[in-house]
Structure formats: C-alpha cells, structure tokens
C-alpha positions in Angstrom: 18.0 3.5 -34.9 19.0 0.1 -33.4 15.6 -2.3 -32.4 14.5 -1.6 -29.0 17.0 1.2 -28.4 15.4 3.6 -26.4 18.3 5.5 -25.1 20.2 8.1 -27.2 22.8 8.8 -24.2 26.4 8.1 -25.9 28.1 7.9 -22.3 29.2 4.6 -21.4 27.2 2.6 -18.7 28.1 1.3 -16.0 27.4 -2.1 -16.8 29.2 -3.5 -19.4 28.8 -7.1 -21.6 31.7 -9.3 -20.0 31.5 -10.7 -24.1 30.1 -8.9 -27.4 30.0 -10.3 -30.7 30.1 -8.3 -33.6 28.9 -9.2 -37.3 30.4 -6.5 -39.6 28.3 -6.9 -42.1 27.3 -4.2 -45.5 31.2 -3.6 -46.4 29.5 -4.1 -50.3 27.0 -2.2 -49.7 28.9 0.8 -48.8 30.9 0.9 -51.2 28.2 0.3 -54.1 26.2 3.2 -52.7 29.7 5.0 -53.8 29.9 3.9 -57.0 33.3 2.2 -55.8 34.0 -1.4 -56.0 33.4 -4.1 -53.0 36.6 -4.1 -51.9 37.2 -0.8 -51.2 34.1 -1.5 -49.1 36.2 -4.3 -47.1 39.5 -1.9 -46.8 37.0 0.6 -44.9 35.7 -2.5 -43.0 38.9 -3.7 -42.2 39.8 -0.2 -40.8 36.8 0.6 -38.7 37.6 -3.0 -36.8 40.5 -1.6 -35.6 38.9 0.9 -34.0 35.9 -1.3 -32.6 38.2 -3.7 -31.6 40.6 -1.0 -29.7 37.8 0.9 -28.1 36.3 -2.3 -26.4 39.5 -3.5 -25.2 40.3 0.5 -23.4 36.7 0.3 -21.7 37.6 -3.2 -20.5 35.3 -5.5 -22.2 37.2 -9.2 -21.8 36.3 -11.3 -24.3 34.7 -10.2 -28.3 34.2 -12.0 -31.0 34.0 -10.9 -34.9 32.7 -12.5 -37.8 35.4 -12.0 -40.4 35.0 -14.4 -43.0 32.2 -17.0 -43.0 32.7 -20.6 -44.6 30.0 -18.8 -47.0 31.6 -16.3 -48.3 33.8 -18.5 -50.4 30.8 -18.1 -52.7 32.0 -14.7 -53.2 34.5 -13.4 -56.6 37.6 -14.8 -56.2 38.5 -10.6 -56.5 36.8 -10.1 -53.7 38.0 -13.2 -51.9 41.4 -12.3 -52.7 41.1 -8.7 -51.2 39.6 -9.9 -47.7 42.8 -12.8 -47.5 44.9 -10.1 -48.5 43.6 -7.2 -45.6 43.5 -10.5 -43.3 47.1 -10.7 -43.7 47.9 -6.8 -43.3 46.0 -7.1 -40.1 47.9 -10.3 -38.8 51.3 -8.3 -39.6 50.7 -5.3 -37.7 48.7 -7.5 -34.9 51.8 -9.0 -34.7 54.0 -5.5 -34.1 51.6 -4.5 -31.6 51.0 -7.6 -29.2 52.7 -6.0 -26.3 51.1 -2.6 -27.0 47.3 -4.1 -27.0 48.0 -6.9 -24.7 45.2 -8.5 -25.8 44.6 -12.1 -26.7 44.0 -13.4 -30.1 42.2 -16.8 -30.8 41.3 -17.4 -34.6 38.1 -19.7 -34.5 36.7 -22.0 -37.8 38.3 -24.1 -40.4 41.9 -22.7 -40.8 43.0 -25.8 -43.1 41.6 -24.7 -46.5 43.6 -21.5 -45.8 47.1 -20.2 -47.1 50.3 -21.7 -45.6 51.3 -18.1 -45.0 48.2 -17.5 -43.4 48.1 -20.0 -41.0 51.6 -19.5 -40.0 50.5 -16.0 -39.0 47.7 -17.1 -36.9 49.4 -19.8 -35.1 52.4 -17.7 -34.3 49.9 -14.8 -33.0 48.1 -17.3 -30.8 51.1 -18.6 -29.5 52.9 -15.2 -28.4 49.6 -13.3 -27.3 48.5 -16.6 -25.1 50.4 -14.9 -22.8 48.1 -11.5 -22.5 45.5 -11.2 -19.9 43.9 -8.3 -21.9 40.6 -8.9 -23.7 40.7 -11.5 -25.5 39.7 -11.4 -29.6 37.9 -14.3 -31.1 38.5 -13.8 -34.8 36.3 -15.9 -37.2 37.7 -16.9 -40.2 36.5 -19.5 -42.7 33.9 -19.8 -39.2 30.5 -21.3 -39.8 27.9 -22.0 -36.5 26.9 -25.7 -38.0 30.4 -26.1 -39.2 31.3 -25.4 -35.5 29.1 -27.6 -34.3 29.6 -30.4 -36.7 33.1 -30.6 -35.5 32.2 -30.9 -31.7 29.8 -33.6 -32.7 33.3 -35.4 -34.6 35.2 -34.8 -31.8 32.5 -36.6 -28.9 32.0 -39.4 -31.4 35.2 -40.1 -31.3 36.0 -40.2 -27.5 32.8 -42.2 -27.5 34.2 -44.7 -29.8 37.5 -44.6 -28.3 35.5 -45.6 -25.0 36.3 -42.7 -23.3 33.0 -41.3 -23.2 29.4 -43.3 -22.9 26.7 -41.6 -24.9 24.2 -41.6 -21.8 26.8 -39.1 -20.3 26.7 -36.6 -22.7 25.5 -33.4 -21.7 25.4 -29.5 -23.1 28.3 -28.8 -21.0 29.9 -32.0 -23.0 29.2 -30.3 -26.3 30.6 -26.5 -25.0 33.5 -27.9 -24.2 34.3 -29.1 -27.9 33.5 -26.0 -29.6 35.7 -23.3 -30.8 35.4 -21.0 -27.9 35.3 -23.7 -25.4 36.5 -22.0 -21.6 34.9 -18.8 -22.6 31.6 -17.2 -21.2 28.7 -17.4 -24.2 28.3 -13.5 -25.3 26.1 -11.3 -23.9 25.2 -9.2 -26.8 25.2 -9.4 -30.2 25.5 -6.8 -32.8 24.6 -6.6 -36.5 24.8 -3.4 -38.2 23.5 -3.0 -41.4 19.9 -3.9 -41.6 19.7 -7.5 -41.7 17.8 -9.4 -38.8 19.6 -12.9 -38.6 22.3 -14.2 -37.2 23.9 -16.0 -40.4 25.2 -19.1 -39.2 27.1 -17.1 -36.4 27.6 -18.5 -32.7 24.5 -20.4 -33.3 25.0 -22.3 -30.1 26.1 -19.9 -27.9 23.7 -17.1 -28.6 21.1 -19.6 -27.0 20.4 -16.5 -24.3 22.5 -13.5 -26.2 20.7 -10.0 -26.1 20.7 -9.0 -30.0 20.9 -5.3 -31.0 20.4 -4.4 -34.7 21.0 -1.1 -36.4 20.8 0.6 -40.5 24.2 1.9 -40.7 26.4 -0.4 -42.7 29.7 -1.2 -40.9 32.4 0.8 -42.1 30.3 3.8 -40.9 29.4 2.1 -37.7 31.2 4.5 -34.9 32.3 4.3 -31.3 28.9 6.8 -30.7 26.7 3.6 -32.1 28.5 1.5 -30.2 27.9 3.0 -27.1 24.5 3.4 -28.1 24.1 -0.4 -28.3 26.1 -0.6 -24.9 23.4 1.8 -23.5 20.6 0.2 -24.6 21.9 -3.7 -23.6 22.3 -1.9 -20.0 18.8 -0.9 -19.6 17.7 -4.6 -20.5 16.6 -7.0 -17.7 18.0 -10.4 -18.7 15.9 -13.4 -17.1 17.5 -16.6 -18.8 14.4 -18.6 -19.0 13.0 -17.4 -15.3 11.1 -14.6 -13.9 12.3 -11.7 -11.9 
C-alpha cells in the first residue's frame, strides 16, 4: 500500500499532475526473487515502461520524467550495464517507428558524452524529429544524476559570469532553472518510487523542492496501470500549500 494512500478507488480523477516523475526502481530484485538473473529483471522493466509511459500520455498527462539510468549505476556489472544500453537501444529503435503514432515528445536529460556513438545518434535524431510533437512530452534520464545536474548549471552561470554577461549579485533561482536539464518545463508535481525505498537517489533533486512523493512495495516490473491510478488518486485528494496556508 503506497504511504498516505487512503483511497483504493482505481478510477481516474479528475485532477490530474500536469508532470509525474517516475523512479523504476527493484528490476533486480524481481528477478532474484525468481531465481532469474538481473537482467531479465531490466527486460521486464523495460517492458512495463512502455506501458506506464503509453497510459499517461492517453489520459493526457503533459510532461513525465523517468529515471533510466543514473550516473550511479555505472557501478553496476558491466553484464548488467551492457543489458540496460542494449534494451536502451531497442527502445530508441522502435521510439523511432512510432513517433507519429505517440506524438509525443522525447528529451533525453544527463550526461550523453560517455555514451556510445550509436547511442547518441539515436537520441539526437529522436529529439530532433519528435521536437515537432505537441503530445506529452518524455524526459528520459540517462547517465542523469540530480548533483551532476546541478553541477553543470553552476558551469554554465560561471561562465556567462566570466564572460561578463551575467553579474553574480543578479543571480537568482529562476537563473539556475533555466540552466538545468529540463529548463522551460513546469517542476513535477508527483513523484513515484515503487519498490520500497524512501529516497529520492540523486533524482530531480532541485525540482522536487515542492513535489508530492508517493511510495509503494511492489517492485516495478509488476507496478500496473491499477497502482498507478492508485497513486493518481491519492495525489488528488492531497491539498498542496507550497510553503503557505489555506
């Protein structure tokens, strides 16, 4: 049972997040509790994204954002690295096929340098011909790391300022959110991490400053449409006050 979720209705509210963030987290898990190795774990994962990702953009939630791959999780076998970049791939082949179909908009946030060539190609290409889309748009993170992100915007100020385009006294948070990955997109609303951890692991770190979290056992390749919507339910019911009172 996710925290605080009081409601067990699986209809869809009325009020929907205008941006939801999704950790998929427990692929290993899964798959050990099968007696099957991690990466059949991450093909299951890989395969209930799809469906997430589908689902939100037919109920006509405009903007989500999943953690795919964090700078982390290089720390990882380099089996089980290789399996991920390699159902990364898949994905970017048949995202490609289907832009049209989805319309939706795909924008691959983190550190895409240390990645393949091949890869990269892929991503830029898919960025380039689904800029176009005015469906939901898909923040995929890859190689993604919160500090990472915000070590980068810091980079990225400190050089305007030394370029004298920018005086430090006029730095604001508005100058830091636009000079991180998601810049010109609303922060998310909700965030959801299955599987039974309580953190956010280096994820959004900056933009979650007012997200509503929702947690939940179930590891993510069993996490369903029906949890989903439980998690929709329960954000609905929430009163959201942003520092003030109502």
């Amino acid at each position: 049972m996710g925290l605080f979720n009081n409601k067990k209705s699986n209809e869809l509210p009325s009020v929907l997040p205008e941006h939801i963030a999704i950790i998929m987290d427990g692929n290993g898990r899964w798959a050990k509790k099968r007696g099957l190795p991690r990466t059949a774990g991450h093909k299951r994962g890989a395969n209930n994204f799809r469906t997430i990702a589908n689902y939100l953009n037919e109920i006509g939630v405009k903007y989500m954002t999943f953690y795919a791959f964090s700078t982390e999780n290089w720390k990882r076998s380099k089996d089980e690295v290789d399996t991920i970049m390699e159902l990364f791939k898949d994905y970017l082949n048949e995202a490609l096929d289907r832009l049209n179909e989805t319309n939706m908009r795909m924008i691959f946030i983190g550190d895409k340098s240390v990645l393949t060539d091949e890869l990269q190609a892929l991503m830029e290409r898919i960025e380039t011909e689904s800029a176009k889309n005015d469906g939901t748009v898909v923040n995929m993170a890859i190689n993604y790391g919160g500090r990472q992100e915000l070590t980068f915007a810091c980079k990225e100020i400190a050089q305007r300022v030394k370029n004298g385009e920018l005086n430090p006294e006029d730095i604001t948070e508005d100058t830091i959110s636009a000079n991180i990955f998601t810049k010109d997109q609303p922060d998310p609303d909700l965030i959801i991490r299955p599987s039974g951890e309580y953190r956010l692991s280096n994820f959004l770190i900056w933009q979650s400053a007012y997200s509503e979290f929702w947690f939940d056992n179930v590891l993510w390749p069993d996490f369903t449409i029906k949890d989903l919507n439980r998690a929709l339910n329960d954000y609905a019911n929430r009163q959201r006050r942003f520092g003030g009172v109502k």
